[in-house]
N, C-alpha and C positions, 0 to 999 in steps of 0.2 A: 809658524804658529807660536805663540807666546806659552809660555812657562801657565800664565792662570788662564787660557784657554782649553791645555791639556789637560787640566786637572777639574773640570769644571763640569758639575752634572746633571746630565742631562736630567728634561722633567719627567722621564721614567724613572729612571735614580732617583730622583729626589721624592718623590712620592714613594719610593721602596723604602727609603732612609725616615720620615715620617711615619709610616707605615709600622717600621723595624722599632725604632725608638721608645723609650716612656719617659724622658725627661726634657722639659726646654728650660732652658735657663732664660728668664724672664726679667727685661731689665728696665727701671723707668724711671724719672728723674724724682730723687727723694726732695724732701725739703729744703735744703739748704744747696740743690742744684747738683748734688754728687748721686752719682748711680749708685740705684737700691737695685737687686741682683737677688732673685730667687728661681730656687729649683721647683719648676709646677708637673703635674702629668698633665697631658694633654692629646688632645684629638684633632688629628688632622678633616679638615670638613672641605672639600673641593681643594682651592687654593687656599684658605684660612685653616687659622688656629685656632682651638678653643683650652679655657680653661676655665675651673671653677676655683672661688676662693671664698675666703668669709669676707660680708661686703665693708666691713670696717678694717677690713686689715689697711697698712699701708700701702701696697702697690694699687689699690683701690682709689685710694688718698692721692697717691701721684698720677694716677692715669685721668680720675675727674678735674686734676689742674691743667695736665698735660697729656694728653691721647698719645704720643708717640713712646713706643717703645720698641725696642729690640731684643730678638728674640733668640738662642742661641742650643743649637739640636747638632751631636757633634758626638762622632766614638772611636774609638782606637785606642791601642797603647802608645807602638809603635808610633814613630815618624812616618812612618813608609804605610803604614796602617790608617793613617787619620780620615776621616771623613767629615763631612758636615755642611752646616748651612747656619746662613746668619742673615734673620730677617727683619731690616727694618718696615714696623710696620703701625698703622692705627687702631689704637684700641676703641673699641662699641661696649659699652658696661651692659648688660641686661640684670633687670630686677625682677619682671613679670614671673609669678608662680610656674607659668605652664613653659616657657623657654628655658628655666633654672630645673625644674623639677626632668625635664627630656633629657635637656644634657648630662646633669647627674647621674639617668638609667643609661645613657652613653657612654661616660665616662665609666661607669661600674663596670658596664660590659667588656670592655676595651681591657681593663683593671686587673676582675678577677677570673680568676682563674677555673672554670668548667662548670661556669652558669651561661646562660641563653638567653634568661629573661629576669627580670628583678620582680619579686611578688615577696607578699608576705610579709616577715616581719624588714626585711631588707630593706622593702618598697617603703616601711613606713614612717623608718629610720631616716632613711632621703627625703620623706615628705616633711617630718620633724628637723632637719636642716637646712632645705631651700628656703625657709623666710628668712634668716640668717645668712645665705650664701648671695652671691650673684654668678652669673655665667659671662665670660670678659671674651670676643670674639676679636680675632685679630687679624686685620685686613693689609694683607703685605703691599709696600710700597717698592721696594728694594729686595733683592735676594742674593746676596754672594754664595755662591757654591764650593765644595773642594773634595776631591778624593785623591790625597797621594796614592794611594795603591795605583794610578792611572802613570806616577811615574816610574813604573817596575824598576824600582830600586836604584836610580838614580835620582839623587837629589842634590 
């Protein structure tokens, strides 16, 4: 068995490791062809990724020229520690009020910390940002996997 087969995680692992996580690093061709590389939160949905952003930012700007981005979800200190995934994959912008405005109570939820449901003034604060926001939904194409911990301390 090869070295990146032993290390390679299974799709219950990798949904425990999405699951686990709050940061991907988000990465998509800026203008001038050089990777623009941001840290987003995001919500694992089946096999996709979701995130929200403001719809004039730049990675917004690079994904309407070019849909393809990669996405990178990854923890440890240690060498022997390391885990993660790196997904390349295509991005779907959404702008519609009711698909921006749901993810937002998703992502909230996912977020903070011993709420259940977004109401109130919360709810209305999100409502007051989704015309500004979009929800960017990421349909993986590719997936690299890896868990050193899989090489018990051999490396």
């Amino acid at each position: 068995m090869s070295r990146r087969d032993q290390i390679k995680l299974s799709d219950d692992e990798l949904r425990e490791l999405l699951d686990a996580e709050r940061i991907a690093t988000v990465s998509s061709l800026g203008p001038r062809g050089w990777p623009h590389s941001m840290p987003m939160w995001f919500v694992p949905r089946d096999d996709e990724i979701w995130v929200w952003t403001y719809a004039k930012s730049q990675k917004v700007r690079n994904l309407e020229r070019d849909p393809r981005a990669t996405l990178l979800i990854e923890t440890g200190h240690e060498y022997g520690e390391l885990r993660g995934a790196m997904i390349e994959a295509e991005a779907e912008i959404h702008r519609d009020f009711e698909t921006v405005i749901g993810f937002a109570e998703e992502l909230t939820l996912r977020y903070a910390e011993g709420i259940s449901s977004v109401e109130g003034d919360a709810k209305a604060a999100l409502e007051a940002q989704a015309p500004k926001r979009v929800a960017i939904h990421f349909k993986p194409q590719h997936t690299a996997t890896w868990d050193h911990r899989k090489l018990g301390g051999t490396y």
